[in-house]
C-alpha positions in Angstrom: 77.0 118.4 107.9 78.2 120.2 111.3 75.8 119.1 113.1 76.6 115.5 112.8 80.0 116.2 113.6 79.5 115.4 117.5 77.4 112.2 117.1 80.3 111.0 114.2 83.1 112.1 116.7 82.2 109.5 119.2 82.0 106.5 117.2 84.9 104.4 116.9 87.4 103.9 114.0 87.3 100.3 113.5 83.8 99.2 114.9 83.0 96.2 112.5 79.1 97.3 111.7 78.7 100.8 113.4 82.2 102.2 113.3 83.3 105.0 111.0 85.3 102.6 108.5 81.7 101.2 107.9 80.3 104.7 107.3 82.6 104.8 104.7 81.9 101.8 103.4 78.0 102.8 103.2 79.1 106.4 101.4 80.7 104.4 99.0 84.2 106.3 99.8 86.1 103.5 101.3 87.2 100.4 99.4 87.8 97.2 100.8 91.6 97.7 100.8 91.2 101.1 102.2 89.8 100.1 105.3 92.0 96.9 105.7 95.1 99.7 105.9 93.3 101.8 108.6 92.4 98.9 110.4 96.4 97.4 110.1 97.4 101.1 111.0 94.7 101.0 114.3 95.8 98.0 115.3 99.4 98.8 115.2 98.7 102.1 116.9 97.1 100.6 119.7 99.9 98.0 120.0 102.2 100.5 121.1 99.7 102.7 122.9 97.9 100.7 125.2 101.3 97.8 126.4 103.7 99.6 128.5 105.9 96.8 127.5 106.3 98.7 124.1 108.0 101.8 125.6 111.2 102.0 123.8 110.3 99.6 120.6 111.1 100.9 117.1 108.4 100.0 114.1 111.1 97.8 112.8 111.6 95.9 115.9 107.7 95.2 115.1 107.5 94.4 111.9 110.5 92.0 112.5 108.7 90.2 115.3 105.7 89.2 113.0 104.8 85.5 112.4 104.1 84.3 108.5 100.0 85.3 108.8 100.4 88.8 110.4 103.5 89.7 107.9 101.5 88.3 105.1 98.4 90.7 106.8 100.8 93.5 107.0 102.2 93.4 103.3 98.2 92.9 101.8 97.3 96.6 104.4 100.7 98.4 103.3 102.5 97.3 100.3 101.8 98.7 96.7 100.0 95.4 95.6 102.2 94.0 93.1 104.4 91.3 94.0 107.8 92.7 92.3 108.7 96.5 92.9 111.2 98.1 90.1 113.7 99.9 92.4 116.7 101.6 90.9 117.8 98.4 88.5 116.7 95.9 90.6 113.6 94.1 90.6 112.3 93.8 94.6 109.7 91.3 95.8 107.0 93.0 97.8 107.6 91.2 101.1 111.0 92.9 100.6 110.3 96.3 99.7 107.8 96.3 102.9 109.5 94.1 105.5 112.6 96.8 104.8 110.9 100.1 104.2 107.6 100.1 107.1 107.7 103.4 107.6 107.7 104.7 104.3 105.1 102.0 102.8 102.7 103.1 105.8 102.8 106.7 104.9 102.3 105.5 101.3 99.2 103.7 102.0 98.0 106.1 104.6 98.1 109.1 101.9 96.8 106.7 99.2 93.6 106.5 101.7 93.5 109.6 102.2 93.4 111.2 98.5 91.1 108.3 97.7 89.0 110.0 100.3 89.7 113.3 99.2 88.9 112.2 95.4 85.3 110.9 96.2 84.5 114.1 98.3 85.6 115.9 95.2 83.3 113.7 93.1 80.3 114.1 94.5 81.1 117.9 94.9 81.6 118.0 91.0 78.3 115.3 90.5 76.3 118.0 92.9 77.6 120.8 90.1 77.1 118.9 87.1 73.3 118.3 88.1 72.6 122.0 89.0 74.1 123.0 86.0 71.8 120.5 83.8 69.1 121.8 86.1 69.9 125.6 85.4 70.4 124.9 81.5 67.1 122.9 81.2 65.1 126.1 82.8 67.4 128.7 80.4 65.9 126.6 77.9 62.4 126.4 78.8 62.4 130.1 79.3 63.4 130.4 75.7 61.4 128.3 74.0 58.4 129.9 76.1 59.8 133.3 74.5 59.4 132.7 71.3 56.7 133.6 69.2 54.0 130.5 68.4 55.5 128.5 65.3 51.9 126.9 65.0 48.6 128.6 64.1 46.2 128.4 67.5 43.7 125.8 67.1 40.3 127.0 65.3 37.3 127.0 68.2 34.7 124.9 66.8 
């Protein structure tokens, strides 16, 4: 709705219980996982955004700097979610595949959110269509059943 677009504008991303991940949430057209990558990705984003220190610093330099916990965070927000990857004709552990591909697993994840998003607006487009249809066939056929001629004799007045 347009004119909710200013008021929904404002909010922040990542608010835990007002933000717009938690809209999402509500509308039912962001999973759990879904929001733990645009939160990883806000993080990340601010990282380098907001510490002049990170002038200069390459994803990889990031990803490489990260302790046990935040990797393990990392792999959960942007890996596939399987712990062995076929690549070529090699079997590759997750960790691996992520720890040595950032950039591309980020997309990955990123578009995966964003068709999932995509998908549910489609849904509810298509759920919206189905019921007016139903709605439209169910007056076609009271209209046509009020057309016909009576099948049964009018009652006798007594």
């Amino acid at each position: 709705r347009p004119e909710l677009d200013e008021i929904l504008s404002r909010l922040e991303l990542a608010q835990a219980v007002t933000g717009k991940l938690e809209i999402g949430k509500a509308l039912g057209c962001l999973s759990d996982e879904d929001r733990r990558c645009v939160r990883a990705l806000t993080e990340i984003r601010n990282g380098f955004a907001h510490d002049v220190k990170q002038v200069g610093r390459t994803l990889e330099d990031y990803v490489s700097s990260l302790n046990r916990d935040k990797m393990r965070n990392f792999v959960r927000a942007f890996g596939p979610g399987k712990p062995t990857i076929r690549v070529g004709d090699r079997d590759v552990p997750e960790l691996d595949l992520v720890r040595e591909n950032p950039k591309i697993c980020i997309w990955m994840a990123a578009v995966f959110v964003l068709a999932m998003i995509h998908l549910h607006g489609r849904s509810v487009e298509l759920k919206a269509d189905i019921e007016r249809i139903r709605r439209d066939f169910a007056e076609e056929v009271i209209e046509r059943i009020e057309r016909l001629p009576a099948v049964l004799p009018e009652p006798e007045s007594a």
